[in-house]
Structures are given as C-alpha cells and as structure tokens.
N, C-alpha and C positions, 0 to 999 in steps of 0.2 A: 823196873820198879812198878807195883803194882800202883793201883789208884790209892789206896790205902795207905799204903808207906809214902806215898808222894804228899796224900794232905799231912801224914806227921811231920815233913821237912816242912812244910807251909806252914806249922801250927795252928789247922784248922783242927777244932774238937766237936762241931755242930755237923751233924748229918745233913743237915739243907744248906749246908755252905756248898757254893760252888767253888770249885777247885779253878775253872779256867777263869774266876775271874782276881783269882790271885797270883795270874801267874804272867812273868814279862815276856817281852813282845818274843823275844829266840824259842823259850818254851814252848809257846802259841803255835807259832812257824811247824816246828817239827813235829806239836801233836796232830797240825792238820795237814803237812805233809804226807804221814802215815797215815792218815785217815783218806787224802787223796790218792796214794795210790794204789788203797786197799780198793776203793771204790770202783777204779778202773782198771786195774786188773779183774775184779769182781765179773764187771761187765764184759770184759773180753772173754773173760773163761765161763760162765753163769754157772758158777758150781753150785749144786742140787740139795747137797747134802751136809748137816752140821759140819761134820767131818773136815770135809773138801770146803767150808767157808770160812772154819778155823787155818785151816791152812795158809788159805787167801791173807787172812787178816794177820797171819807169823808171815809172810811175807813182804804185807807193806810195813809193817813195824821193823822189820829187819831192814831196808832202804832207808829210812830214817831214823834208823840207830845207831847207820851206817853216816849218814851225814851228819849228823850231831857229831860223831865222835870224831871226823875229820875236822868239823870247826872249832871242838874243843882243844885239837890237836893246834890248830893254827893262833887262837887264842890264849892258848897257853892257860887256858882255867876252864871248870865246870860249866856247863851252860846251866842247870840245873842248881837253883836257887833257893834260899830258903828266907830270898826276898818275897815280900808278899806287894802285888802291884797295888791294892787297893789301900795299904798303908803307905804307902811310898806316893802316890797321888793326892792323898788327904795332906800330907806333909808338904807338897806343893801347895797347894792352896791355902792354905795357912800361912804360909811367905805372904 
C-alpha cells in the first residue's frame, strides 16, 4: 500500500497530517521494522547507487510484509486499520 492509499484508509485529507501519528502501536512496529532492516542491510551492503538502494529498501519492506502477514495469519484479522490512534486516545480522555 502506497503512503497515499494508507492516509485514504486513515481518512486523513490534509497534506500536513501525519500519517504515523494516526496509526496503532502493530502498524508502528512493522513500519519501523522495515525501516530497520532496510537500514542495516543498507550498511552491510553500502549500495552506491539509486538503483541498488531501491533494492535495499524492496528488501527490508519484503521482511516485514513478511512478518505482518504471519501475525495477521495468527490473529486471524488485518493489522492494518482504518482506526485512527489520535481519535481513539481523545476518546480516552474524555472518559
């Protein structure tokens, strides 16, 4: 899912909305999962070129596409919400 189709599930329509701060703690997880191990493969390999750091970066996204979908397998539902964390919290406090 692109960044774009992810804020439509969120229903953000403002361009300076952030997307990670609408999103629950499993989404968080595996967006910086992927992000972690783009990073450090990155550095193992120090690829030079756009080319070779797109690569990098469809590899760590593929690890944690990979683990979402085992945990949605064991959960038995989507991890991928179109809860929004920052209304979900307001609604805590208001209790």
């Amino acid at each position: 899912m692109t960044p774009s189709e992810y804020k439509n599930v969120k229903g953000l329509s403002k361009k300076n909305e952030n997307l990670r701060d609408r999103m629950t703690d499993l989404e968080l997880i595996f967006t910086m999962l992927g992000e972690k191990v783009t990073t450090e493969i990155s550095k193992k390999e120090k690829p030079e070129t756009f080319q070779k750091n797109k690569k990098v970066a469809k590899r760590g996204g593929r690890v944690a596409g990979k683990a979402r979908k085992d945990t949605e397998k064991e959960l038995g539902r989507s991890v991928i919400s179109s809860n929004n964390y920052l209304q979900i919290e307001e609604k805590k406090k208001k209790r």
